[in-house]
N, C-alpha and C positions, 0 to 999 in steps of 0.2 A: 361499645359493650360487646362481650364473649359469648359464645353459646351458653355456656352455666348460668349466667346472668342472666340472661335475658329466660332462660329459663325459671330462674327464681323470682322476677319478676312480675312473669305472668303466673304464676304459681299463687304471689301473694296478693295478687290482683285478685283473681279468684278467692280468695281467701280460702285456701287450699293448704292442710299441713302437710310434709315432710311423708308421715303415715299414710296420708291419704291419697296422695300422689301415686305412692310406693303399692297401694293397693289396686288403686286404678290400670298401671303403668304394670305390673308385674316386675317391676326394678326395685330393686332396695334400697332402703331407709339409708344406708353407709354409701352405696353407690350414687343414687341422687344426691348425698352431700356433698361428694367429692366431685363429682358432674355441677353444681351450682357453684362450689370455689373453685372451678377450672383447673383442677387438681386429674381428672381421669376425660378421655375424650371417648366417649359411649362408640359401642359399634351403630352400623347404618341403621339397623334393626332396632335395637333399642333406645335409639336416637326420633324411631320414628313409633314407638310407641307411646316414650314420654310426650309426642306434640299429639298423637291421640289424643290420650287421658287431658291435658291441657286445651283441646277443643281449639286443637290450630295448626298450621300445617310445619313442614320442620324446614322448610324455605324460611316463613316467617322469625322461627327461631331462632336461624341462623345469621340473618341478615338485619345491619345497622335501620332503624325504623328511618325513612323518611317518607317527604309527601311534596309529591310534584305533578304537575300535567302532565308532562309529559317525562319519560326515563330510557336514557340510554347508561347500554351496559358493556360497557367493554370487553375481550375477548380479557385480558390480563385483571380485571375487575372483578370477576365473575365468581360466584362466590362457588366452592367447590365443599365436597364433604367426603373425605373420603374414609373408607373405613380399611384401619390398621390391619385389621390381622386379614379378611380378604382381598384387599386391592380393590375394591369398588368402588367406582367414584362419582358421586352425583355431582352435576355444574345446573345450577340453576340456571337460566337464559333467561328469567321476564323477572320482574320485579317482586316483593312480596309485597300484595297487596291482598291480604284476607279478603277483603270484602267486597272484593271484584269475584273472588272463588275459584280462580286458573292459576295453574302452576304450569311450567314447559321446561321441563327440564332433558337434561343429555344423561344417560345410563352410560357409563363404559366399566365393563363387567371382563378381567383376566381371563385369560386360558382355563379352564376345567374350574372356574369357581362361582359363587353364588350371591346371591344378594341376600340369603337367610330369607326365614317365613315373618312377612311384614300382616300386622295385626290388620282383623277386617275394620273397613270404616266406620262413619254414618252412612245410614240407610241415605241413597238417593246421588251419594259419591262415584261417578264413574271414571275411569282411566280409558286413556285410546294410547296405543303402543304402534310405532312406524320403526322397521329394523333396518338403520341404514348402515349397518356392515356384520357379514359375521351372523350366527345362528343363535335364536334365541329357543329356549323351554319355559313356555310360562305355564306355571301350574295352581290351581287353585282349588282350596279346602283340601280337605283330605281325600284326594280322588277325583275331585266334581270330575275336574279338568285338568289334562295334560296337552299345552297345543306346541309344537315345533314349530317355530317362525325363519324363515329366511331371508338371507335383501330384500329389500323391498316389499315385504308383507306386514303386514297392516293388523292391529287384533284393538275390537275395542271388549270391555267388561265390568260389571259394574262391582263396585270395589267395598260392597261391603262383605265379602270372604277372603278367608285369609287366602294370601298370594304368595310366590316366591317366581325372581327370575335367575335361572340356571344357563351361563353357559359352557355346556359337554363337547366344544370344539378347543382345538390346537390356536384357535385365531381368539383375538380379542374382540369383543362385539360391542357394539356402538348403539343403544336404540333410544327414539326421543320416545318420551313421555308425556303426557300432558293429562293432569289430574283434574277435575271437573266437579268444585265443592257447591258449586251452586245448589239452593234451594229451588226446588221443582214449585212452581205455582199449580200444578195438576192436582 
């Protein structure tokens, strides 16, 4: 199964219309169509709003469902997402398993461009960001924060405000990610 599918999937699982998605999602009724008949390949951005509004992550969406003990993922396996018109490319590294609630993914983000402003999460959603090549700008809300990250630094933040990663160098920058859906018992 494709991205569009699997997205329409969980859509009707939900028992979720078309509208409603399109409401949730800030994407359109024409464009989620063409996104579920794998007709149009969404940017990162909007790719990762529809797995908001759907209450799941965009690993999950993208990746064939199985269920094993244990998962190995191949370098050549590895599911990738890249977005057309910026060059940014997400590589998933761990399996998609919702309801473990960890994602570990690789950012590699082109020379002077961005990852777009990705929508705030659920409350309780935190990210930790390690920069292993190349300089990152992470910015979040309108203003909160603007932090400038280098090799080797570290930023974690809790990801229910909108975020965006920018990188303003000549080099291409590399940072893992790892997103953090777990439900808090506190």
């Amino acid at each position: 199964m494709g991205f569009g599918t699997n997205i329409k999937n969980m859509r009707k699982k939900q028992k979720m219309t078309l509208q409603e998605l399109s409401s949730q999602s800030n994407v359109s009724v024409s464009m989620l169509s063409q996104i579920e008949r794998e007709e149009k390949n969404p940017t990162l951005q909007v790719a990762c709003q529809i797995a908001e509004s759907l209450h799941t992550t965009l690993s999950f969406l993208i990746e064939e469902q199985q269920q094993k003990g244990t998962i190995t993922i191949r370098k050549k396996e590895r599911l990738i997402y890249r977005d057309e018109q910026s060059g940014f490319e997400r590589h998933l590294l761990s399996p998609s398993l919702p309801s473990k609630g960890v994602e570990f993914i690789l950012n590699v983000v082109p020379p002077f461009k961005e990852s777009g402003t990705f929508s705030s999460h659920k409350k309780g959603v935190k990210e930790y960001i390690f920069v292993a090549k190349g300089t990152l700008r992470v910015e979040l809300g309108n203003g909160v924060c603007s932090e400038e990250l280098k090799e080797g630094d570290s930023f974690y933040f809790e990801g229910d405000i909108e975020h965006r990663f920018i990188n303003e160098r000549e080099e291409e920058c590399h940072y893992y990610l790892v997103i953090d859906s777990h439900e808090s018992s506190f």
